[in-house]
C-alpha distance (Angstrom), angle and dihedral (degrees) to the residues before:
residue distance angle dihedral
X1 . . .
X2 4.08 . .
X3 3.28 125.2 .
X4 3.15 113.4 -15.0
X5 4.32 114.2 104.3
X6 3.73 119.5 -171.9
X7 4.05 115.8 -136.6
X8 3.45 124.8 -144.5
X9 3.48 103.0 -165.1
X10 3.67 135.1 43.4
X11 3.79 117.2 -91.0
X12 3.62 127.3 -135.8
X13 3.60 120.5 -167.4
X14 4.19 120.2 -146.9
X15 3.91 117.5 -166.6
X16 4.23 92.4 -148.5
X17 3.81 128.9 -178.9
X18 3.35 111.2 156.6
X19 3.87 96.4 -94.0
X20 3.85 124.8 141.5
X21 4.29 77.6 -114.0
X22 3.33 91.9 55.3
X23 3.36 110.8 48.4
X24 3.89 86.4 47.4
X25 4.32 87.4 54.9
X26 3.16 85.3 52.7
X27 3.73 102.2 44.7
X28 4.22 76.5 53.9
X29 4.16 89.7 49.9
X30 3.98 94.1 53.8
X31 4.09 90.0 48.9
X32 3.65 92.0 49.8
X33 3.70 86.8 38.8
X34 4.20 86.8 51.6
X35 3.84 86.7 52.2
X36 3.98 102.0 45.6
X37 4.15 97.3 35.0
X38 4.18 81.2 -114.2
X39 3.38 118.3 177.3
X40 4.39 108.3 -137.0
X41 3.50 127.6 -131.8
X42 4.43 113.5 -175.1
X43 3.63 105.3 -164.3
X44 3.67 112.3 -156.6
X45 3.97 105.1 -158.5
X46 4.13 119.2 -171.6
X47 3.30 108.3 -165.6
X48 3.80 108.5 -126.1
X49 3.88 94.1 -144.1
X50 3.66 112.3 37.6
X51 4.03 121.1 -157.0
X52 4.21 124.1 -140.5
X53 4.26 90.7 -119.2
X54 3.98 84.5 -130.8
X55 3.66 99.1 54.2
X56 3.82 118.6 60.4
X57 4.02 117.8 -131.5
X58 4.15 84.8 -48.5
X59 3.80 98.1 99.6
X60 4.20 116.3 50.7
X61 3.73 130.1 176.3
X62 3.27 124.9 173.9
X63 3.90 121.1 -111.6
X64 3.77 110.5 -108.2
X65 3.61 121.7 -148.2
X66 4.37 102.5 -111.1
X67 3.84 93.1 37.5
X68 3.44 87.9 99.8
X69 3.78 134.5 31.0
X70 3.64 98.3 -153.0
X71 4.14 86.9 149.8
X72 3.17 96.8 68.4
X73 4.18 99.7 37.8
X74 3.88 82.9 47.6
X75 3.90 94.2 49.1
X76 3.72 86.7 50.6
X77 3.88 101.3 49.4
X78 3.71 87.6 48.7
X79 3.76 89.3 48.9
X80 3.94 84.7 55.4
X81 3.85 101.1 47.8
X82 4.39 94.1 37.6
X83 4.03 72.3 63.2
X84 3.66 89.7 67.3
X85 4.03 108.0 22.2
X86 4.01 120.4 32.9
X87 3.81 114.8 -77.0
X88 3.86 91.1 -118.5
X89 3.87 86.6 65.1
X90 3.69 96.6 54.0
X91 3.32 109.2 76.7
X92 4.45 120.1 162.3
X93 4.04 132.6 -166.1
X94 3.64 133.2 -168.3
X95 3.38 108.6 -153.7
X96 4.24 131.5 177.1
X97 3.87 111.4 -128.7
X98 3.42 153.0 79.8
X99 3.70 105.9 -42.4
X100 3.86 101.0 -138.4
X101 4.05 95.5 42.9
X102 4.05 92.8 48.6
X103 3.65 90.1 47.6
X104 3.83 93.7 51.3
X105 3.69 86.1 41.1
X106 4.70 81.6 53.5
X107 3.75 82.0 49.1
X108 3.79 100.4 67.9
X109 3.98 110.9 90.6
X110 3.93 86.9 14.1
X111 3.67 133.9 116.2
X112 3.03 105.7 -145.1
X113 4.32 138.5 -0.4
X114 3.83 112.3 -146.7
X115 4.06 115.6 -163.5
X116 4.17 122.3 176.7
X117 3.80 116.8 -147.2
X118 3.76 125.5 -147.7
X119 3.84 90.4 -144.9
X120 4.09 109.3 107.3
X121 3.82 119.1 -112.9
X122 3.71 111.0 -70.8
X123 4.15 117.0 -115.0
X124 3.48 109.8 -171.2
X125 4.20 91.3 -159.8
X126 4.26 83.8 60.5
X127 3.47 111.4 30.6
X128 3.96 161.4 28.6
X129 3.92 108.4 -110.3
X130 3.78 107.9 -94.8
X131 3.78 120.5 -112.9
X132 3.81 116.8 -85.6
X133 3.72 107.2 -118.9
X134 4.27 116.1 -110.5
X135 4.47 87.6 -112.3
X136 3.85 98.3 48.4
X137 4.09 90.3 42.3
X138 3.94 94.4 53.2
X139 4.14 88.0 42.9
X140 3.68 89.2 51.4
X141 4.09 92.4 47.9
X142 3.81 91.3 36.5
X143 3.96 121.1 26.9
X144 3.31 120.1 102.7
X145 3.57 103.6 -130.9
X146 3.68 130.9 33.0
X147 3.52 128.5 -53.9
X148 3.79 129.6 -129.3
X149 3.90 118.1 -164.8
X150 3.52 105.9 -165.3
X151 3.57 112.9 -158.4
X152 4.27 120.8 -124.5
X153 3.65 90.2 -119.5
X154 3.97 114.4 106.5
X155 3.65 94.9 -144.9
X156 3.09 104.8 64.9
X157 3.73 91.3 56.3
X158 4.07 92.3 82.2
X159 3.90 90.3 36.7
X160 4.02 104.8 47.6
X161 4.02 83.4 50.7
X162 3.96 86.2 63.9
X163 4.11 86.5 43.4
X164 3.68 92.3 49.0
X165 3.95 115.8 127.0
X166 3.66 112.4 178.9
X167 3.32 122.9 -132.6
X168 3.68 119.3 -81.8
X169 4.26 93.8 10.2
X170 3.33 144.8 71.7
């Protein structure tokens, strides 16, 4: 038998890069986790050609290996969430590559894909809803399970795990 490995448990999916956002997704990922007996996979993505935020797709340079040290932030989040869920449900990659295609790539064979977004909770009385970001919008179009958008907000962490419907039941 090649290539083909038979889960046990239910796998969620969390897009993680060290960000404020994400650590608070994935705060959100290892409660929903708790709940469903999930398994956790953090997926560390650098993206092989980084962008200057000001200047459109003009201006390229290549990703070298060092800029980031996605290791060690990646070591450490799993540190925090084998805390809660066992260690041999934790697992983490670091992986070079477009960050929206290697998460939809994740998606496939997974429950569920949990993002964070460093827009503030929208209020409707206030404001205009914020921009969706150019990695959550081609995971929403293109993953192949659903999508959780976990709002930068830390309450809602403790609150959204009480709200949480998984996939498929009620």
């Amino acid at each position: 038998m090649t290539g083909i490995i038979k889960r046990t448990r239910a796998l969620i999916v969390v897009g993680f890069d060290g960000a404020e956002a994400s650590l608070i997704a994935m705060r959100w990922a290892v409660q929903a986790a708790q709940l469903h007996r999930a398994s956790m996979l953090l997926t560390f993505v650098v993206d092989q050609l980084r962008r200057a935020p000001y200047s459109g797709s003009a201006h390229v340079s290549p990703w070298v290996p060092g800029d980031v040290d996605g290791r060690a932030l990646l070591a450490s989040a799993r540190l925090e969430a084998a805390r809660a869920l066992a260690p041999d449900h934790v697992s983490a990659e670091l992986i070079a590559g477009s960050p929206g295609k290697v998460l939809i790539d994740q998606s496939a064979g997974a429950e569920l894909l949990v993002l964070g977004t460093a827009y503030p909770v929208y209020d409707p009385k206030n404001q205009v809803p914020p921009a969706m970001g150019s990695v959550a919008r081609a995971c929403l179009h293109g993953a192949a399970c659903p999508v959780v958008i976990v709002p930068h907000h830390r309450s809602c962490v403790p609150a959204c795990a009480e709200h949480f419907a998984w996939p498929g039941r009620r």
